[in-house]
C-alpha positions as a Markdown table, in Angstrom:
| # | Residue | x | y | z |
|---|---|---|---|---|
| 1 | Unk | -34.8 | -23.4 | -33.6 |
| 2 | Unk | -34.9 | -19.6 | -33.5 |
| 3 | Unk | -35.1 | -19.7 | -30.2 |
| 4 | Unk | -32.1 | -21.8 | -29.9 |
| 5 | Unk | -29.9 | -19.5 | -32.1 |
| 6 | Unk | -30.6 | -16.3 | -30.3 |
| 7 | Unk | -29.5 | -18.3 | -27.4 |
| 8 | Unk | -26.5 | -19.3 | -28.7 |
| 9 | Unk | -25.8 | -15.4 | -30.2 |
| 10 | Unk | -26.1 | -14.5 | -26.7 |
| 11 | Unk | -23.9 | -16.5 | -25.2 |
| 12 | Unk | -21.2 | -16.2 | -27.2 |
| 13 | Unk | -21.8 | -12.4 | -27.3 |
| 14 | Unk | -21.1 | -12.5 | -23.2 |
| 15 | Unk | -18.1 | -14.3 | -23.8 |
| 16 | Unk | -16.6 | -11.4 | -26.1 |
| 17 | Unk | -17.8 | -9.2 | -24.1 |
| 18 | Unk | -15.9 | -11.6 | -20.8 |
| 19 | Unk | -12.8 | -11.7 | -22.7 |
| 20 | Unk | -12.4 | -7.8 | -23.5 |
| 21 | Unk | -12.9 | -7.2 | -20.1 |
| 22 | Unk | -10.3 | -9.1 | -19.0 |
| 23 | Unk | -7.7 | -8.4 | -21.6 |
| 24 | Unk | -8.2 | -4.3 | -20.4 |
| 25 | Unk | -8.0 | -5.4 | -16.9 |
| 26 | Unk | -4.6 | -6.5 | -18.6 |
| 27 | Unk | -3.5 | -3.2 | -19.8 |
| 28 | Unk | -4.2 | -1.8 | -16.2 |
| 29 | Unk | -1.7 | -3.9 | -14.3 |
| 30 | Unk | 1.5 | -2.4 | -15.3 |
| 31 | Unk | 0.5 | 0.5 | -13.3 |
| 32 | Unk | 0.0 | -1.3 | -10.0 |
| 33 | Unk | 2.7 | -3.2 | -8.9 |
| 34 | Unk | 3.5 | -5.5 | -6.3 |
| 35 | Unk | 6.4 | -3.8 | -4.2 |
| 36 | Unk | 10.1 | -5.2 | -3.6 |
| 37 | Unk | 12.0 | -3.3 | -0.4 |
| 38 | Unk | 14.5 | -5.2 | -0.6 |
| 39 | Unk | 16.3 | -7.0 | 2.7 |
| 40 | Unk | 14.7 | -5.0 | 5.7 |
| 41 | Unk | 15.0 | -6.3 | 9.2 |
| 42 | Unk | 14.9 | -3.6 | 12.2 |
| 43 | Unk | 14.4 | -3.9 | 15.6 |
| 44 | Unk | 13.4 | -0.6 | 17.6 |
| 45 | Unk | 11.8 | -0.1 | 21.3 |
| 46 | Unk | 8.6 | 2.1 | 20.4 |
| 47 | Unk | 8.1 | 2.8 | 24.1 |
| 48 | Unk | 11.4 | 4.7 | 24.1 |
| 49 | Unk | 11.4 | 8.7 | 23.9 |
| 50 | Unk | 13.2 | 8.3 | 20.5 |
| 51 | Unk | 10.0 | 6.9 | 19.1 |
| 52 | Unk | 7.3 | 8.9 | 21.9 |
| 53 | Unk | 4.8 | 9.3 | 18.4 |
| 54 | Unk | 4.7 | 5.1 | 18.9 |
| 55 | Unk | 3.9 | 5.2 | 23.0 |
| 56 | Unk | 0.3 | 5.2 | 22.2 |
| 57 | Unk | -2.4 | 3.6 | 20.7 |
| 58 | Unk | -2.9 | 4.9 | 16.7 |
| 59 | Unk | 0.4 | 6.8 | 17.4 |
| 60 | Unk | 2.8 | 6.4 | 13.7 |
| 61 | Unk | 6.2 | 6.9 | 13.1 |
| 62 | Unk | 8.3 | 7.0 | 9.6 |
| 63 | Unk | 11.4 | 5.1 | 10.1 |
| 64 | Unk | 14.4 | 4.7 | 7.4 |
| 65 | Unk | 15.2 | 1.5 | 5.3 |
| 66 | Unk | 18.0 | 0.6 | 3.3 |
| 67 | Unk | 16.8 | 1.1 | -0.6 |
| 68 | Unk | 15.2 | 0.2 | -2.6 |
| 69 | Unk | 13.0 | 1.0 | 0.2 |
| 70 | Unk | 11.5 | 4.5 | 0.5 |
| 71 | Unk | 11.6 | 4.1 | 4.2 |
| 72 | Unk | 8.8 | 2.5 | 6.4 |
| 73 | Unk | 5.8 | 4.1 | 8.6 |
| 74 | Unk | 5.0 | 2.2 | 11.6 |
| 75 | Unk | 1.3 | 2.5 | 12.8 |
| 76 | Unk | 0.5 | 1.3 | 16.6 |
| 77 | Unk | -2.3 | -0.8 | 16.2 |
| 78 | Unk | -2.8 | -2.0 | 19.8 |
| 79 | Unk | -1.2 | -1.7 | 22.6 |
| 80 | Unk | 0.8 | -5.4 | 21.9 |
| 81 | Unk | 0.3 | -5.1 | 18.1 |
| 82 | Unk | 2.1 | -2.7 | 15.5 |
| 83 | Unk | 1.6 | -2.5 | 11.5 |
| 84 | Unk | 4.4 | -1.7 | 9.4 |
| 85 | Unk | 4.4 | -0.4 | 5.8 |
| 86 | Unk | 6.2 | 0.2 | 3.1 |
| 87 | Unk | 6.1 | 4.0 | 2.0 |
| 88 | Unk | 6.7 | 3.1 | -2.0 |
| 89 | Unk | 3.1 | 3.6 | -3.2 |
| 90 | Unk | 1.6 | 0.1 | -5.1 |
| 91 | Unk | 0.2 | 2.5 | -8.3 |
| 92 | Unk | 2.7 | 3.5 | -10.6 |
| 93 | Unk | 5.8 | 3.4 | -7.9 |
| 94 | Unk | 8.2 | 4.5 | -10.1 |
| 95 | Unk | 6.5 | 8.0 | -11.2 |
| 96 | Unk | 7.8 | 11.4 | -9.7 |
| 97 | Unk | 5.8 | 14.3 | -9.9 |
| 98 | Unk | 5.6 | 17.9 | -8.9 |
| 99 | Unk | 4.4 | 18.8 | -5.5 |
| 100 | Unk | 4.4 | 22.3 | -4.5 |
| 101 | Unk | 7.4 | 23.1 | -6.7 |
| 102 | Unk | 9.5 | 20.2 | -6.8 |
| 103 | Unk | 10.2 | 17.4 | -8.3 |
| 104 | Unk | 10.3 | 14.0 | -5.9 |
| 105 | Unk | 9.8 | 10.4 | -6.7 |
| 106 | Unk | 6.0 | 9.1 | -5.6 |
| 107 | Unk | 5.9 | 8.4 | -1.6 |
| 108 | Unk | 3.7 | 7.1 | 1.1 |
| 109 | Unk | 3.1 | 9.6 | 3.8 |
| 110 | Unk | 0.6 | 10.0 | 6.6 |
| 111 | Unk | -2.2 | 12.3 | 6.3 |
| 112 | Unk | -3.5 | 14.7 | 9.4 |
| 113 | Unk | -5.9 | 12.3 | 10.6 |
| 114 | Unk | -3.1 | 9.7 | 11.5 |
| 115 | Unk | -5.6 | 6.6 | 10.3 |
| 116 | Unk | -4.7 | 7.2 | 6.2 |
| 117 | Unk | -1.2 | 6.9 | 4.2 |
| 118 | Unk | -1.9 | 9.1 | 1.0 |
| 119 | Unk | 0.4 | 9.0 | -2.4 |
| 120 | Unk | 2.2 | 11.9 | -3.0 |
| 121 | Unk | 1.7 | 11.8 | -6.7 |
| 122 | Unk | -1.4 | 9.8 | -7.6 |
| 123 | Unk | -3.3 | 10.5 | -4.4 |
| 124 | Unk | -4.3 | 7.2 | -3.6 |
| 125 | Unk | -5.2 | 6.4 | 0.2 |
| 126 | Unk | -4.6 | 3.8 | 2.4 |
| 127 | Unk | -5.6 | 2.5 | 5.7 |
| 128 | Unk | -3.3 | 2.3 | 7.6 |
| 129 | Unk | -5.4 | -0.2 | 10.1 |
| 130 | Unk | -4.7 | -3.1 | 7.1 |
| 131 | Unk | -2.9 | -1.4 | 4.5 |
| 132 | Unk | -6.2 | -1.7 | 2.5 |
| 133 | Unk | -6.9 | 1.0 | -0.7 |
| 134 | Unk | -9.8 | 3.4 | 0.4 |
| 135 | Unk | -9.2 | 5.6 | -2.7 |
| 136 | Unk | -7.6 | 4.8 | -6.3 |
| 137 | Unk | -6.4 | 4.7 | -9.1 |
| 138 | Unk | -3.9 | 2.3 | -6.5 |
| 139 | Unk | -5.6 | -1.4 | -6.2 |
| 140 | Unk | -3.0 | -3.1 | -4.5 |
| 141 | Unk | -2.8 | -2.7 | -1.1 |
| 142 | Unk | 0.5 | -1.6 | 0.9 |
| 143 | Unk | 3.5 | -3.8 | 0.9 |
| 144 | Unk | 3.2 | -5.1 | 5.1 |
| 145 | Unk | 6.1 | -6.1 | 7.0 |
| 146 | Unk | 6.0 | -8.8 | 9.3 |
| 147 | Unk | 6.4 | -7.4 | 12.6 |
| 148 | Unk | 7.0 | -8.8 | 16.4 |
| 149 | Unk | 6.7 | -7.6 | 19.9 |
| 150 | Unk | 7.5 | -8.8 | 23.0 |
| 151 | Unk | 6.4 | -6.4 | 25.2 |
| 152 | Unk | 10.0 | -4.6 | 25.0 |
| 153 | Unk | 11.6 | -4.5 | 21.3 |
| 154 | Unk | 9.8 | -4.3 | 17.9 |
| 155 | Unk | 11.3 | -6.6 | 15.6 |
| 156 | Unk | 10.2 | -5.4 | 11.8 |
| 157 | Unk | 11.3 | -7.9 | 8.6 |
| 158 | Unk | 10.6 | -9.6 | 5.7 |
């Protein structure tokens, strides 16, 4: 009967403990947020000189949306295949923050090594490769357009 008891102690001690775990994982999500750009639909030709950062493999470009949007970065994937981004960051999107005396509202931009999209205020990273987090606090990853190429014209939408 002892037995039984400590048994039943124990399970419903994992439960509470269950529970609280996933009411904090509650309190976290109001600071990631699933992204809303708003109407975007764009069509450019990356093999032009205009967009010569696109011409190759791994090569990125920023290009400008309407808002809500904070723009778009474009990431070559393959030589028939292109990523596209949203540069509002999925942690806390709506913070601004000081970077190297001033003030600007958090934004996606691409670090030196061309392959990660940092947070200018939190510092999360992404991959640009899937749009995946590779450092937090973010844990949503990048808002993705759809995107299509024929070999001629990039067509970038949601």
């Amino acid at each position: 009967m002892k037995r039984l008891m400590k048994t039943r102690t124990l399970f419903l001690g994992a439960i509470v403990l269950f529970a609280g775990a996933i009411a904090l994982e509650g309190c976290n999500k109001d600071e990631d947020t699933l992204i809303d750009p708003g109407y975007v639909n764009i069509t450019i030709n990356p093999n032009s000189p205009e967009y010569i950062e696109l011409n190759n493999v791994g090569g990125w470009a920023y290009l400008y949306a309407n808002p809500p949007s904070r723009g778009i970065i474009v990431y070559r994937f393959t030589q028939d295949e292109f990523k596209a981004y949203e540069r509002t960051p999925t942690y806390k999107p709506e913070q601004c923050c000081t970077t190297t005396s001033t003030e600007s509202c958090a934004r996606i931009i691409v670090d030196d090594s061309g392959i990660l999209a940092v947070d200018t205020c939190s510092g999360s990273e992404y991959l640009l490769l899937d749009g995946s987090v590779t450092k937090g606090p973010a844990t949503i990853p990048l808002y993705a357009f759809k995107t299509v190429y024929d070999g001629n014209m990039l067509q970038i939408y949601n």
